[in-house]
Structure formats: structure tokens, C-alpha cells
N, C-alpha and C positions, 0 to 999 in steps of 0.2 A: 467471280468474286471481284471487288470493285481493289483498285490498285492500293499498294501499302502508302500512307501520304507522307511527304517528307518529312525530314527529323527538322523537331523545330528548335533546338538547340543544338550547340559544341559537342554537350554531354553526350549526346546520341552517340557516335565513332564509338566512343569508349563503352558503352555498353552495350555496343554492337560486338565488340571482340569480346565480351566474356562469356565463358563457357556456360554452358545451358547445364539445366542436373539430368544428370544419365535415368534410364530407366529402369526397374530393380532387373536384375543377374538373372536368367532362368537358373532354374536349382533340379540336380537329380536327386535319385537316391529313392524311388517311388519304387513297390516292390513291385517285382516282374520286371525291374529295368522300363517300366514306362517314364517318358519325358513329357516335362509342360514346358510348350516352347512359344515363346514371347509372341507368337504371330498369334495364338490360342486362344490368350487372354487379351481383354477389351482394352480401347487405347486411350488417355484419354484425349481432348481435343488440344493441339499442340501450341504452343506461344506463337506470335508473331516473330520473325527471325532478329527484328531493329524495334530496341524499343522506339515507339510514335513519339513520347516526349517525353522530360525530366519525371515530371510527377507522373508519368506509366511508370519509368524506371522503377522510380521510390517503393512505386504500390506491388511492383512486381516483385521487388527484395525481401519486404514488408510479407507478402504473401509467401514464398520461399519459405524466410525463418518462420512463420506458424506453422505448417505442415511438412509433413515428409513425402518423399515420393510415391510409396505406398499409397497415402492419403491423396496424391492428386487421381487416383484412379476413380472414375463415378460410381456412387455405387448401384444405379441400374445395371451395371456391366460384370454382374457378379461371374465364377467361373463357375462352368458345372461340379456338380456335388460330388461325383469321382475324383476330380483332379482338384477341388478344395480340400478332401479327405486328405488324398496322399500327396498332400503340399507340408513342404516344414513348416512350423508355426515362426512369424515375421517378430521381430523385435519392434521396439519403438524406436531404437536408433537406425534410422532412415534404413529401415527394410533390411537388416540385418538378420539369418534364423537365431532362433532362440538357442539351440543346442541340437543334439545327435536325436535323428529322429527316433520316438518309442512306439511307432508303428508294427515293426517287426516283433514284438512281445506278444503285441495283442494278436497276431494270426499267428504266433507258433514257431515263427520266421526266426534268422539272426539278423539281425540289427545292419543295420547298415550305415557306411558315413556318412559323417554333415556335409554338405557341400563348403567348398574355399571360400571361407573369410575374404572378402575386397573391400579394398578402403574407396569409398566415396570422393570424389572430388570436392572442395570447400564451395561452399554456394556463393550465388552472385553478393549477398549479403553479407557472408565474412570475409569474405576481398573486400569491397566497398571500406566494411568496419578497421578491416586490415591496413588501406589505404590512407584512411584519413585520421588512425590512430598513429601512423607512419607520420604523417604531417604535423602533427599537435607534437608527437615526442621531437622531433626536431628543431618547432618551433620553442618548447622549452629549454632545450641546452644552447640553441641561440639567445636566449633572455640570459640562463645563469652564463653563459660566455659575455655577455654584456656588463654583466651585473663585476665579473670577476674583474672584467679589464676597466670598470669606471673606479673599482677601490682599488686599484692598483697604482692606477691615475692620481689620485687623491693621494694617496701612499707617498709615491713618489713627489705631489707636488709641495708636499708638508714639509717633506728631507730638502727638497730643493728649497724652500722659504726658508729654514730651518739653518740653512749654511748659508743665505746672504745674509743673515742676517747676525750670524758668527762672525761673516767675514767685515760686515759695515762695522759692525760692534767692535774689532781689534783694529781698522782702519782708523774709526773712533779713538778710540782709546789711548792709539800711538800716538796718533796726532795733539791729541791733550795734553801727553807727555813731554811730546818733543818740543812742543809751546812754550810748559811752563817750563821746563828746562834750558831751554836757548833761545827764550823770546827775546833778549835787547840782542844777539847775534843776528836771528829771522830776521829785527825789523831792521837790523844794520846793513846786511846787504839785499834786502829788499828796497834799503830807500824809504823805510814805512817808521822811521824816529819820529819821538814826538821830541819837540825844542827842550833841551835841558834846562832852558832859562826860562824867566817870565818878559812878558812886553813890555815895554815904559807904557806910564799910563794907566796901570789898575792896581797899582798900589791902594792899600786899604789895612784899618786899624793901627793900632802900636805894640813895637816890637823894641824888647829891652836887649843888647847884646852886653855882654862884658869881654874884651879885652886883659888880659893879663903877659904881664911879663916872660919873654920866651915864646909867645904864643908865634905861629908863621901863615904863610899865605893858607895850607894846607890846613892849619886846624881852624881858621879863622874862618874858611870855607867851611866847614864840618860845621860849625858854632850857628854862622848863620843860615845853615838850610834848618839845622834844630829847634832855632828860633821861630823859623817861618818865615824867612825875610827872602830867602833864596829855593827856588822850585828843585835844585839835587843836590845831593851831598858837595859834588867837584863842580857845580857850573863856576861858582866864583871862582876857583884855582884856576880853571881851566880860562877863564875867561883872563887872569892876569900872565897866562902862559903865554896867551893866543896875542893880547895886547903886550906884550914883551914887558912889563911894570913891575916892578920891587919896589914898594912902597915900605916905609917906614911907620909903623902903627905902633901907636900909643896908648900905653893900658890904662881901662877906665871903662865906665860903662856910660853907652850909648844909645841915643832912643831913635832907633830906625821906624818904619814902614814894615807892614809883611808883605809878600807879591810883589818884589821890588827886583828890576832888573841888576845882574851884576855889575852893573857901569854904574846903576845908581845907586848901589849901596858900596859900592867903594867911594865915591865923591861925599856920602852922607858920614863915612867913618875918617874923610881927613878933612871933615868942616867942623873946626875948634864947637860951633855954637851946638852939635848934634852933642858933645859930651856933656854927661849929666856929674855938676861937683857935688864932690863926697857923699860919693852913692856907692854902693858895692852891693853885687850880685851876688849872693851866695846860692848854688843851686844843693840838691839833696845829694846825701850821698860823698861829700866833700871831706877830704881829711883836715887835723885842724892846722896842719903844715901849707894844703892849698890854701884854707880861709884866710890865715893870717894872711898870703900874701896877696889876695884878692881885693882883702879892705887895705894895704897899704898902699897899690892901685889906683884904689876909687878914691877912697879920702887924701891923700897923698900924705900921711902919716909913713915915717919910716916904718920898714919891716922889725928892722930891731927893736924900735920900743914897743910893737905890738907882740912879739916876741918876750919879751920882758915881761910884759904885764900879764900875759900869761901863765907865767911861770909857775904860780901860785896861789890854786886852785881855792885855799882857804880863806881869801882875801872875799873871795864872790860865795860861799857859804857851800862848797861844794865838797864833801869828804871823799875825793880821787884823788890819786896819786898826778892827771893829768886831766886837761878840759877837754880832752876826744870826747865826743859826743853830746858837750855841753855848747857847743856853739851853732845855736839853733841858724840851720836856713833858708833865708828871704833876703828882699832887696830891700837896702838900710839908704837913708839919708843922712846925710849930718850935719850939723851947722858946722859953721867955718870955727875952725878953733877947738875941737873937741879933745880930747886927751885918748891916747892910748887906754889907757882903764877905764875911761867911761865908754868905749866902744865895745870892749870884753866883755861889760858889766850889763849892757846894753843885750847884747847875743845868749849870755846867762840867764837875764832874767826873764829872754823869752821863751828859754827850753824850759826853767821851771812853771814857765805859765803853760803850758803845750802840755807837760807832766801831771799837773793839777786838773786839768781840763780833762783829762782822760780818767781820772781817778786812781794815779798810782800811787799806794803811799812811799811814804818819805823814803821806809828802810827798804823800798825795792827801787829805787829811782835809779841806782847804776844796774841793777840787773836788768831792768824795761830796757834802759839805751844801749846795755849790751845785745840784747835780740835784737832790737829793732835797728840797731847798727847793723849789724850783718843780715838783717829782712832788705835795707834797702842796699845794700850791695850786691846780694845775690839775685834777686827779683826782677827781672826786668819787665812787666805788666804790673802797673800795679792791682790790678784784679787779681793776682795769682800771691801776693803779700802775705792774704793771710792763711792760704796753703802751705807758703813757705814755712811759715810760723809754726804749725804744725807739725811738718815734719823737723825742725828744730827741738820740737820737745818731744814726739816722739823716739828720736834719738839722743836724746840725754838720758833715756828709761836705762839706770844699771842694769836691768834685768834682762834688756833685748838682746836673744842672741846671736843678731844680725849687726849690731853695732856694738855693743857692751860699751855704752854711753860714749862712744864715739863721735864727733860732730862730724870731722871729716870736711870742712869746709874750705875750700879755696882761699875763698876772699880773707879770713884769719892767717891763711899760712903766708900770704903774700904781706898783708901787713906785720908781720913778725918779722920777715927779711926784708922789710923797707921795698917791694916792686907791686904793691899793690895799686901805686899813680902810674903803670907802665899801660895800664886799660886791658891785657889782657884778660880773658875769660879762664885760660887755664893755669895752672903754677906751674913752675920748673922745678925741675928735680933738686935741684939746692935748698929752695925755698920748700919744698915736702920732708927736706930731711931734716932742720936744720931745729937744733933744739931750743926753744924758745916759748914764755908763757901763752904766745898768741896761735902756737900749732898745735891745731886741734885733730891733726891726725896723730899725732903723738899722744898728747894730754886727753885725757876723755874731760867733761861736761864743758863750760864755758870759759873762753878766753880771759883771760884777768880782767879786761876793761871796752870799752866798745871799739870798735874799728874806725870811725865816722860818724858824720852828724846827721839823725835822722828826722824823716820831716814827722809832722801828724798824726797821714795812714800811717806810717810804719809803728809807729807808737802803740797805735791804736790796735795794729795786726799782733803786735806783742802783748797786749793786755788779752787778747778773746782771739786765739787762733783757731780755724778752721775744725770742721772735724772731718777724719779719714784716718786710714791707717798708712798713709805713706812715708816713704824712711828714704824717699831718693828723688831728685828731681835735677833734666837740664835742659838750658835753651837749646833746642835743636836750627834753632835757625837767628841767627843774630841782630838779623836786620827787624825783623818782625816781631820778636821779642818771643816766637811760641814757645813754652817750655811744656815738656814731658815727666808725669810723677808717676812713679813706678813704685812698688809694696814690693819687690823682692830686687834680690843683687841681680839676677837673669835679666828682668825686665829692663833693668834700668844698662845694662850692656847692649840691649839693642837699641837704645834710646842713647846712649855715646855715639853709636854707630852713624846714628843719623847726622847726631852733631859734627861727625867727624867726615862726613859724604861731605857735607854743608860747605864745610870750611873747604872741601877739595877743591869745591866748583866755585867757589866764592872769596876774593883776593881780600881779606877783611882782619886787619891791624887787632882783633879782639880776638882770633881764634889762637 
């Protein structure tokens, strides 16, 4: 026989070592105790020992699972007819007997046993199946082990985005705060100020100041940042601090620059030719004790006879007890020589035109300047005027029983104990207690007569107040003018609170 030729693949070893299928069991049990012994029966022709190549392999596996061992025997090679008789009858599972043989019935005989059940060794074919169903199931818990550690990954990297960006967010946040909170500190010892003052040289438009009697370095500084003449509140004080100067200022109103440095607006308020004669500035808001001595100032009319001509509201067609709120104002000129009463008569008849203008009749014209008197006292936006106005009349409502027509208003109680010219925002405990027509936390609906002289808007805000239901409102921040309106007494305690935070951090002559 010509030599086995070599294995033409790897695969060869490997299906060189697997087991071959065994040949069926000889079986006893044939009556007389005769044996069929494997030499007996035909053989059939034997595998090569190494499979030749892959695809023998395959075809040899393939051949295997179709047939059973039984079936590999040829059937030229039958056994003789004696020993086929008394052979057990073969199962289909690979040569298995069927059961106890029933031979012994048929001659007479007892029965004799089956021969021992053996278990077959697994063929080349289900090892192979064995082997490579082995590979596939560990190739898929490799994938779902992938699968679990890529959403873990992801899991993780969501939590991890998820906290930087908590943590940039409160970094954020602080830093926002700590800005708006101690920004002129930061940029003070950072070095990063911006000039309190303006430059010489970009002066631009006209700018009206008035001077009055008593007035000092400090409020004159206030006056002309107000104005727009000076870029902060204290450059100018600071600046006659800094230049060692006590200048001597004389009341009267004068017509600056705005964007004007503080060197140059102090040299433009002690050159006689900047004062404007008998002129007077009245701004909103003015009691009529400031007014009088505002115009005795500008015109240089004394105080006393403009005091005088006061005196006697019926003279200029006005049915009050006093002219609060009848001296409308604006900035007045006069010719030279004017009289006392033609100056009154003058401010009179522009409140009555101001009154008409708005359509108030005649028999409400002290109750219009009484709202609108304390609209422009307590208001500091005038956007927020005719909010106030509202809640003004909402609290006059007898039936409210969060006020029971309570006004409750500062700026009334302060003018009733005479510190209502002191500029704070809040009253003192003397002035809340002190019984008098003008304390409207005592008295419910409105003050006997107006507080101050109100301009236009305010007028206006008292004819056609807002709608809402608010019953409380206050500046939380002084400088900015923001006010908070609250509908219940809760609401409006946190909104104190704020004002009161305000004033802690904030060194400010109003709180």
C-alpha cells in the first residue's frame, strides 16, 4: 500500500488525537451459552489512522453523525443465519440491544439476560460541535463583559461631567457674589479703580446747580455729582480734602458744565459771572420751608418777606390752611425788582396750571397734592410713582384687614415732628409716636394737607394709579432707587430685611 501522505494542515495533530468510534460490544446470552465473538463477524474496512486533510476531517465527522456503528458494517458481510437468529435485536441508538432477549419463549427455554448496557464514547463530531460551541459561548460573555464595562464607563463619565460642572457652577457663582458684594474693595487693593473724577477737557452740555444757605463742602459734592457735573458722589469733597481748601460758597444758582473735573467746577462756582441772578432752583419733592429759602438765595429777596407773603394762602385763591404743596417746582427767573408776592403768586399759579392740566377738579385739588405729595417722597424711581399711588389707596380701603385704612407712611410721620428735611428713609421712634394730624400710623386715611411740592408725574400718578393689589412697598437698596412691593405683611418683612442687609454694608446718611 502506497505510504499515508502528509497532513496538509495544523488541523491534522488535532484530529489525529481524537478517538476513533469503538466497534459494537460482542453480546452473550444465546441459548446453550453459545458466543458471537467479534473475530466472527465481518469487519468493515478501517479509517486511515491521521486524517489526509481539513476537508477529510470535515467529511469524516459529517459521515460519523449519519450512521451508527452498526451501519458502518457492509452488508456483503452478513453473519450466518444461526448466529443472526440468536443475536439480540440492535437498537438505533449506535448498536445498542433492544431489550431482554424473547428467544427463550419460543424453544420452551427461561429467558435469559440482556447483556450490560455500555455507554459509547461521544463521536469525533460532537467534540468538534463540543469544542467550537465552547468558543462561541465564551466569545459572547466576552462581548456582554464589554458591553457591561462600556456602560459603566459612560455611567461613570456622566457623574464625573455631572460634578465639574456643580463645582464650576458654585465657583461661578461665588465669585459673582463676592464681585457684586466687595467690588470697589477687589478693585481697591487690586490697583484696578477706575478715576473718581472726570478729565479737564470733555466737559460737555449745561448743568444748573443751586447753592443754598448752610449748604458745605460735603453736600455741595452730593449736589454736583446729582447734577452731572461731577463723575461720584465725594470726588469733589475729596478733592477739597486732598487740595487742603475751605472755600466760602455762596447761595444762588449756577450754570456749570457736566463731565467737569473737580478743580473745574470749583473755580466755575467762585466766578461771580457763573451765577445766574434771580433765578432759583426748585427741585421735586421740596418742603415749602426749603422753597422759601431757596428763592430768598436766588433772588436775594429776604427770607422773611417771602415768609410773609406766604402766610396767607387766601390772597392766591387757595382754600388751605398752608401753601405746602402749592409751590409748584422748577427753575424760576426774575427780573430785578420783583416783590415777595409776586414770586408766591408766580409758583401758585403754576401748580394750579399743572392741576388743570391733568384734569383734577377744583374740589379735589388739596386731596390730588396730598397723594401726590407723599408719591414724590416716598418713590424713588419715578417708574415705580404710580405703583406707589396704588398702594396708597389700597390702604386707605376701611375694610382692609391688613391695614383698617391705615397709611402707615414714614415720610407723613416725619413731617409731623418737623425731621422729615433730616433725608433719612426711616423715622424714629419719637416721630412714630408722637401725636399729630400728619401721623398716619396713628390716624387712618390721609394727613390733613400735603407734605411737599409735587411735580407733574406725581400728580399725574395720583389721578390714575396703577393696578395691583399691593399694600407694602420699600427701597431695598438706596443708591439705585430698587424698591420691593409685597401684598402681604410676611412678604414685605423680607423685603425690610434686605433693606436692612443694605444699609449694613453700605455707609449711607438715608438709612
Amino acid at each position: 500500500m502506497p505510504e499515508t501522505p502528509p497532513n496538509d494542515d495544523e488541523f491534522a495533530d488535532l484530529f489525529s488525537k481524537l478517538p476513533t468510534p469503538r466497534s459494537a460490544a460482542p453480546s452473550s446470552g444465546a441459548p446453550g451459552g453459545s458466543e458471537t465473538r467479534a473475530s466472527d463477524r465481518p469487519r468493515a474496512e478501517e479509517p486511515p489512522a491521521v486524517p489526509p486533510s481539513r476537508r477529510a476531517a470535515r467529511e469524516a465527522a459529517a459521515a460519523g453523525a449519519a450512521t451508527s456503528p452498526v451501519a458502518n458494517v457492509p452488508a456483503a458481510a452478513e453473519p450466518p443465519a444461526d448466529l443472526a437468529a440468536s443475536a439480540p435485536p440492535v437498537s438505533a441508538r449506535r448498536g445498542e440491544p433492544a431489550g431482554p432477549v424473547a428467544a427463550a419463549d419460543a424453544a420452551g427455554e427461561g429467558a435469559v439476560d440482556a447483556p450490560e448496557r455500555r455507554e459509547e464514547p461521544p463521536s469525533e463530531h460532537h467534540q468538534l460541535a463540543a469544542l467550537f460551541q465552547a468558543e462561541e459561548h465564551a466569545e459572547r460573555e466576552r462581548v456582554k463583559q464589554h458591553d457591561r464595562d462600556r456602560r459603566k464607563s459612560r455611567i461613570a463619565g456622566w457623574v464625573i461631567f455631572g460634578v465639574i460642572l456643580a463645582i464650576v457652577g458654585g465657583i461661578a457663582g461665588g465669585g459673582f457674589y463676592v464681585w457684586n458684594t466687595y467690588e470697589d474693595k477687589i478693585r481697591s487693593f487690586m490697583g484696578w479703580e477706575e478715576p473718581k473724577d472726570y478729565e479737564d477737557g470733555i466737559a460737555e452740555g449745561d448743568a444748573t446747580v443751586t447753592i443754598v444757605s448752610g449748604d458745605t463742602g460735603s453736600t455741595i459734592s452730593t449736589t454736583l455729582f446729582q447734577a452731572g457735573v461731577t463723575k461720584t458722589d465725594g470726588a469733589f469733597y475729596d478733592y477739597l480734602i486732598k487740595t487742603g481748601q475751605n472755600p466760602t460758597f455762596q447761595p444762588g444758582v449756577y450754570a456749570l458744565k457736566q463731565k467737569m473735573s473737580s478743580a473745574a467746577a470749583l473755580k466755575a462756582l467762585e466766578d461771580p459771572a457763573s451765577r445766574r441772578e434771580n433765578t432759583a432752583q426748585l427741585p421735586e419733592g421740596l418742603t415749602m420751608e426749603s422753597t422759601l429759602t431757596r428763592l430768598a438765595d436766588g433772588t436775594g429777596i429776604p427770607l422773611a418777606d417771602l415768609q410773609a407773603a406766604a402766610a396767607d394762602p387766601s390772597q392766591y385763591g387757595v382754600a388751605a390752611t398752608t401753601l405746602e404743596g402749592w409751590l409748584f417746582p422748577a427753575t424760576y427767573t426774575f427780573d430785578p425788582g420783583t416783590s415777595a408776592q409776586q414770586v408766591i403768586k408766580t409758583l401758585v399759579d403754576r401748580t394750579v396750571s399743572s392741576l388743570d392740566a391733568a384734569g383734577v377738579p377744583v374740589d379735589q385739588r388739596e386731596r390730588i397734592l396730598t397723594v401726590a405729595s407723599i408719591i414724590q417722597r416716598e418713590a424713588r424711581f419715578t417708574a415705580d410713582f404710580y405703583k406707589v399711588s396704588r398702594v396708597i389707596e389700597n390702604r386707605l380701603d376701611p375694610d382692609n384687614e391688613e391695614t383698617h385704612g391705615l397709611l402707615q407712611m414714614d415720610s407723613t410721620a416725619q413731617y409731623g415732628y418737623n425731621e422729615i428735611n433730616k433725608g433719612t428713609a426711616s423715622s424714629s421712634a419719637e416721630a412714630l409716636a408722637n401725636d399729630n394730624p400728619w401721623n398716619t400710623y396713628l390716624h387712618p386715611g390721609l394727613p390733613v394737607g400735603p407734605i411737599a411740592n409735587p411735580g407733574d408725574l406725581a400728580i399725574d400718578a395720583a389721578m390714575h394709579p396703577a393696578d395691583g393689589p399691593w399694600l407694602y412697598f420699600v427701597t431695598v437698596n438706596l443708591e439705585t432707587g430698587e424698591t420691593v412691593f409685597s401684598t402681604t405683611y410676611a412678604e414685605h418683612e423680607k423685603a425690610v430685611a434686605q433693606w436692612q442687609q443694605w444699609c449694613a454694608a453700605n455707609a449711607s446718611d438715608d438709612c
